[in-house]
Every structure is written in C-alpha cells, then in structure tokens.
C-alpha positions as a LaTeX table, in Angstrom:
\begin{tabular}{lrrr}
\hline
Residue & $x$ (\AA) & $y$ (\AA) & $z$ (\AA) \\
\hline
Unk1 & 48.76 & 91.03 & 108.42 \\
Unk2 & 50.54 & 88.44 & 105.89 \\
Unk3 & 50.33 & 90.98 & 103.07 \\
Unk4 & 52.36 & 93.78 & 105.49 \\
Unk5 & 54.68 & 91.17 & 106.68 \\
Unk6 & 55.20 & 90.21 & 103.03 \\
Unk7 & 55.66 & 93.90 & 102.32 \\
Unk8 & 58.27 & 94.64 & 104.77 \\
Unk9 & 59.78 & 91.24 & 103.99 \\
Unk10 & 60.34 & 92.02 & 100.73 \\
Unk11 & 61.69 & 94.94 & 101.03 \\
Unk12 & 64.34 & 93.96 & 103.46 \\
Unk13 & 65.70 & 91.59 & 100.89 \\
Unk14 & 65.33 & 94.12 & 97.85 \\
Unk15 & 67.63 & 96.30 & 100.29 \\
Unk16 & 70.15 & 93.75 & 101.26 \\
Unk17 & 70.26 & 92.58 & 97.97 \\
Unk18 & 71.04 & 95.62 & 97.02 \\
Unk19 & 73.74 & 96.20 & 99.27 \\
Unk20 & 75.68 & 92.69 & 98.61 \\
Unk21 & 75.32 & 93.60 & 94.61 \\
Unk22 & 76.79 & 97.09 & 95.60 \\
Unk23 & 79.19 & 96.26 & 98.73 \\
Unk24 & 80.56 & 99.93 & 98.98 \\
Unk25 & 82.98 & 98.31 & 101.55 \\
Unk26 & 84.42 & 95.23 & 100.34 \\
Unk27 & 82.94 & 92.97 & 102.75 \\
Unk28 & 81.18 & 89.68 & 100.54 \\
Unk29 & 84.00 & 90.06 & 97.60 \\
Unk30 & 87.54 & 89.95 & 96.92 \\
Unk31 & 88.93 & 93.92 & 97.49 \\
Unk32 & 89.48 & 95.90 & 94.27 \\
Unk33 & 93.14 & 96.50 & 96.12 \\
Unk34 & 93.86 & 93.51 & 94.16 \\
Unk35 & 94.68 & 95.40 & 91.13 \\
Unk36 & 97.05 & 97.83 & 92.98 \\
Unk37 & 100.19 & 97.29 & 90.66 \\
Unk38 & 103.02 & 95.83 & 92.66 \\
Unk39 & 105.32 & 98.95 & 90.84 \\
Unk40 & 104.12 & 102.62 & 91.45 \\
Unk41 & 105.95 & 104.59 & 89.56 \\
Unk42 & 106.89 & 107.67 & 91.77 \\
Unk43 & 104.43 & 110.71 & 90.82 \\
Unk44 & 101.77 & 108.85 & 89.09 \\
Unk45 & 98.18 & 108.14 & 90.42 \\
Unk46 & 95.38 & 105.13 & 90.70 \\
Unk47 & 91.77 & 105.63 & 90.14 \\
Unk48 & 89.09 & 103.28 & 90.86 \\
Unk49 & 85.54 & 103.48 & 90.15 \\
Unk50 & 84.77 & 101.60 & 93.32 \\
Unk51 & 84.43 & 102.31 & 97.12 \\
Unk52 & 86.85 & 100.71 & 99.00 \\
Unk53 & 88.33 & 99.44 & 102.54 \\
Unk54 & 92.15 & 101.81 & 102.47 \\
Unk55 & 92.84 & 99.87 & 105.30 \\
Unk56 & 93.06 & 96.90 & 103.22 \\
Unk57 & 94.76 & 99.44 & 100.43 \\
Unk58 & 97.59 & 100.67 & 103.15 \\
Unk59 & 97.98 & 97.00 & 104.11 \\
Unk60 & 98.29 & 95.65 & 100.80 \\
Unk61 & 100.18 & 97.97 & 99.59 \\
Unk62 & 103.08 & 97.34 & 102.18 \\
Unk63 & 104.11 & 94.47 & 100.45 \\
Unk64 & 105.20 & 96.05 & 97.54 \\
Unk65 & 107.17 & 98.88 & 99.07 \\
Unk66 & 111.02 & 99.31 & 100.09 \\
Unk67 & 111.79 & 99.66 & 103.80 \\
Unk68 & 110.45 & 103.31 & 104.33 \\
Unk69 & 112.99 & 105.45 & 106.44 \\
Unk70 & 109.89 & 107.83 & 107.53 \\
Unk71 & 106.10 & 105.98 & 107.86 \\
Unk72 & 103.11 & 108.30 & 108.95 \\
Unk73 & 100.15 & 107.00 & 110.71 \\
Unk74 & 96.99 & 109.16 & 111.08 \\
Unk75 & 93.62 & 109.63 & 110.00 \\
Unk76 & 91.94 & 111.50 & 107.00 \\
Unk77 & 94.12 & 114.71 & 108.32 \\
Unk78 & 97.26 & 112.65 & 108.01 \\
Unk79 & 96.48 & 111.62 & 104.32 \\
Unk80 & 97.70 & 115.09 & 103.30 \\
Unk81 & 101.86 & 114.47 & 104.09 \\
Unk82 & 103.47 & 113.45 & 100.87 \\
Unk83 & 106.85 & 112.56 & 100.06 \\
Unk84 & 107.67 & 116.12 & 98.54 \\
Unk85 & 107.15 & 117.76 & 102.27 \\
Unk86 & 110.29 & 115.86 & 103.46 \\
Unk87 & 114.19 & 116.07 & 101.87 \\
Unk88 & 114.60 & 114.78 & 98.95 \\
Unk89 & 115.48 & 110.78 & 98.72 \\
Unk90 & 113.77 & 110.10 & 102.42 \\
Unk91 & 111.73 & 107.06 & 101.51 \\
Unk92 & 107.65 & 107.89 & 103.51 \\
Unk93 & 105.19 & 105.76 & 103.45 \\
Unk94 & 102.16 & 107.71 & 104.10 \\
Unk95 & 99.61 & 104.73 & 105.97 \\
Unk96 & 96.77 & 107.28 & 107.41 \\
Unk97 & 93.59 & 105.84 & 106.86 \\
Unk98 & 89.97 & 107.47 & 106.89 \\
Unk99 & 88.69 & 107.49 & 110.85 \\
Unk100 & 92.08 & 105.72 & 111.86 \\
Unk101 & 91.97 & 104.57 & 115.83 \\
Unk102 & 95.15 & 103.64 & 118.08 \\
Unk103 & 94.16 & 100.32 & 117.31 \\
Unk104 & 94.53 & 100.75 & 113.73 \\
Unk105 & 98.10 & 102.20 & 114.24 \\
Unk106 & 99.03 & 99.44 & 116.45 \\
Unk107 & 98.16 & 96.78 & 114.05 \\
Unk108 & 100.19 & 98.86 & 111.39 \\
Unk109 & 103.28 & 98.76 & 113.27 \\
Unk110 & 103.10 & 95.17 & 113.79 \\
Unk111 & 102.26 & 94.49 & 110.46 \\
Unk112 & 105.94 & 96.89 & 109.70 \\
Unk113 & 107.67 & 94.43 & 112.30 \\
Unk114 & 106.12 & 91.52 & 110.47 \\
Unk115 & 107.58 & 92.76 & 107.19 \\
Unk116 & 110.78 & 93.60 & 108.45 \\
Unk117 & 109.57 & 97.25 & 107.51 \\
Unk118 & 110.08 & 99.12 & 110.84 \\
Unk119 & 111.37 & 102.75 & 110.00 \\
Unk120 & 113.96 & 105.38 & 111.89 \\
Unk121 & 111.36 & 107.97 & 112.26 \\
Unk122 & 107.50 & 107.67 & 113.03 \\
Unk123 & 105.03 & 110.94 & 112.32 \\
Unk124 & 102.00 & 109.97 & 114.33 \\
Unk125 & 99.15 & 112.60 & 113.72 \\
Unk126 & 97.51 & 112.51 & 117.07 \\
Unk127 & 93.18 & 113.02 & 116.20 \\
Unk128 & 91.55 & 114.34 & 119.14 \\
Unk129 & 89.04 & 111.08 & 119.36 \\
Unk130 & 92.70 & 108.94 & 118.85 \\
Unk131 & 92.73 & 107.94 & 122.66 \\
Unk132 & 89.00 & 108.14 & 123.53 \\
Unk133 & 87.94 & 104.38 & 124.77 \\
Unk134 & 84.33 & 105.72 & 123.39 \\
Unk135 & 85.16 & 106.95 & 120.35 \\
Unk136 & 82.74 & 104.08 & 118.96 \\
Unk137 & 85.98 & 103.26 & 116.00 \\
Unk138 & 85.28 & 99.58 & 114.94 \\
Unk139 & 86.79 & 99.61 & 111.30 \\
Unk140 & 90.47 & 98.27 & 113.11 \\
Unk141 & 88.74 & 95.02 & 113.70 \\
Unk142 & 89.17 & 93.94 & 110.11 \\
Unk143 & 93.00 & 93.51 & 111.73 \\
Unk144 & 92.41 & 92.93 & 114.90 \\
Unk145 & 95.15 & 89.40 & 114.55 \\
Unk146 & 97.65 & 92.16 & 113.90 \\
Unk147 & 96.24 & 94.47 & 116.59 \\
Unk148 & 96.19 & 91.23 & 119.32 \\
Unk149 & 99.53 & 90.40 & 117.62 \\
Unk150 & 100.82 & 94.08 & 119.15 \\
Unk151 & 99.31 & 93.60 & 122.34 \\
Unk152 & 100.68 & 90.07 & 122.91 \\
Unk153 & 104.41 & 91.34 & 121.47 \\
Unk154 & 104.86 & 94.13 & 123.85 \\
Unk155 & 106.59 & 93.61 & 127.06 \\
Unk156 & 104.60 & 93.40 & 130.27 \\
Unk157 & 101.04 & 93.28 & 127.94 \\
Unk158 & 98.24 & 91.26 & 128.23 \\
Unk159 & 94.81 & 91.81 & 126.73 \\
Unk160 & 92.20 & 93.95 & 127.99 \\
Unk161 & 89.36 & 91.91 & 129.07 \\
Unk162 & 86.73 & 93.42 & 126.81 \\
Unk163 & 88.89 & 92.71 & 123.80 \\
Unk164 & 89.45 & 89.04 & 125.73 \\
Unk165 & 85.35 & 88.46 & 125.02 \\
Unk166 & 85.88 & 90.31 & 121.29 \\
Unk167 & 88.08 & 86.75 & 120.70 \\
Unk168 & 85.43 & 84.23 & 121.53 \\
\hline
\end{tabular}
C-alpha cells in the first residue's frame, strides 16, 4: 500500500509541478501583458510565445488607449471587428475576449467608467450561452471587484445572493 500511495503521490506533484513551471494561464506569475508596449502603432502586431489570460490583455491594455468613440464587447466571434470595418478616423476598441460572459462585459464597462473611457456607441455581440445562468463561465471572476463594482453602481441593484456567498 505505501509504495502505491507513494506512486500516486508522486505523480500528483510531478503534475502540479509541472503545471506551476508551465502556468498556461497566468495564475502563480506576473502576466506576460506586462510587456504590452504602452504605444501600438496603428497596423502593427504583438506575438508572444506564451499562453495568456486576454482578459487581463483587454484590461491592461485600456490604460494605454484614447477614449474610444466605438468599444465592442463579445466573445471569440467578436474578436473578428477591426477598426478598418468602421469609417475611417472612428476610434474602436475591440475588448471581446475568448468565452466572454455578461459578467465579463459588465466588469468592462465599469472598468470604461472607471477610466473615464465610456464611448458614444456600444457593439455588443450577443453569444447564444451570453444570458444562460448555467452556462458554467467562471473566467469573469478574475474581475469580479469590477463586476460587483457594476452591480453596486447601477440604480435600484443589489447583489444576487449566490454572488453574496461568492464574497465571503
């Protein structure tokens, strides 16, 4: 029995090992969104030879923008709108992010209103699973201050009480 247990045992911190050296999502070290320069020059792109969070990209990358006149939120499907679909000299921001939920959005909006960053026109790409309570989304909780932030902000709001429990 001790040699299994020492078996499995060792293996389960080979594996996590593994994963912290790895960390495909940017969880135990500082994101590689650090290196985003702070000025993109219009047409030119950024490669990375890492996985990472593009919720912290879209986030970080606020900061370093002008006030957009046009700001799309939406998942993967949303990534494809780029600046060239609209008249020339709108200022987009393009903030869809991979398996983006209505909480997502709502903590992107805040974090606009934070900024002072709130635009004329909003493109919201609607995902089927976008107002599903079950869609089983839990990436938005890396902002869920922003999210709560929202929630508390808006007239007449108040927490749900399963997100009331998240806070504890």
């Amino acid at each position: 029995m001790k040699p299994f247990l020492a078996t499995v045992g060792l293996g389960l911190f080979l594996i996590g090992g593994f994963n912290y050296a790895v960390d495909p999502a940017g969880q135990w070290r500082p994101a590689a969104v650090d290196a985003v320069p702070k000025a993109w020059p219009e047409g030119k792109l950024w490669a990375l030879a890492a996985d990472f969070d593009d919720r912290v990209f879209k986030f970080a990358r606020l900061s370093s923008v002008s006030r957009p006149r046009i700001v799309v939120l939406g998942s993967s499907r949303g990534m494809l709108a780029e600046t060239r679909s609209f008249a020339p000299g709108l200022g987009m921001f393009n903030a869809s992010m991979n398996g983006a939920s209505i909480e997502d959005h709502a903590a992107f909006w805040q974090a606009l209103k934070d900024h002072d960053k709130t635009p004329s026109h909003l493109i919201l790409y609607a995902d089927p699973w976008l107002f599903n309570a079950n869609s089983g989304q839990i990436r938005w909780r890396r902002n869920i201050r922003l999210y709560e932030k929202f929630l508390w902000t808006a007239p007449g709001r108040r927490l749900p009480l399963w997100k009331e429990a998240l806070r504890q």
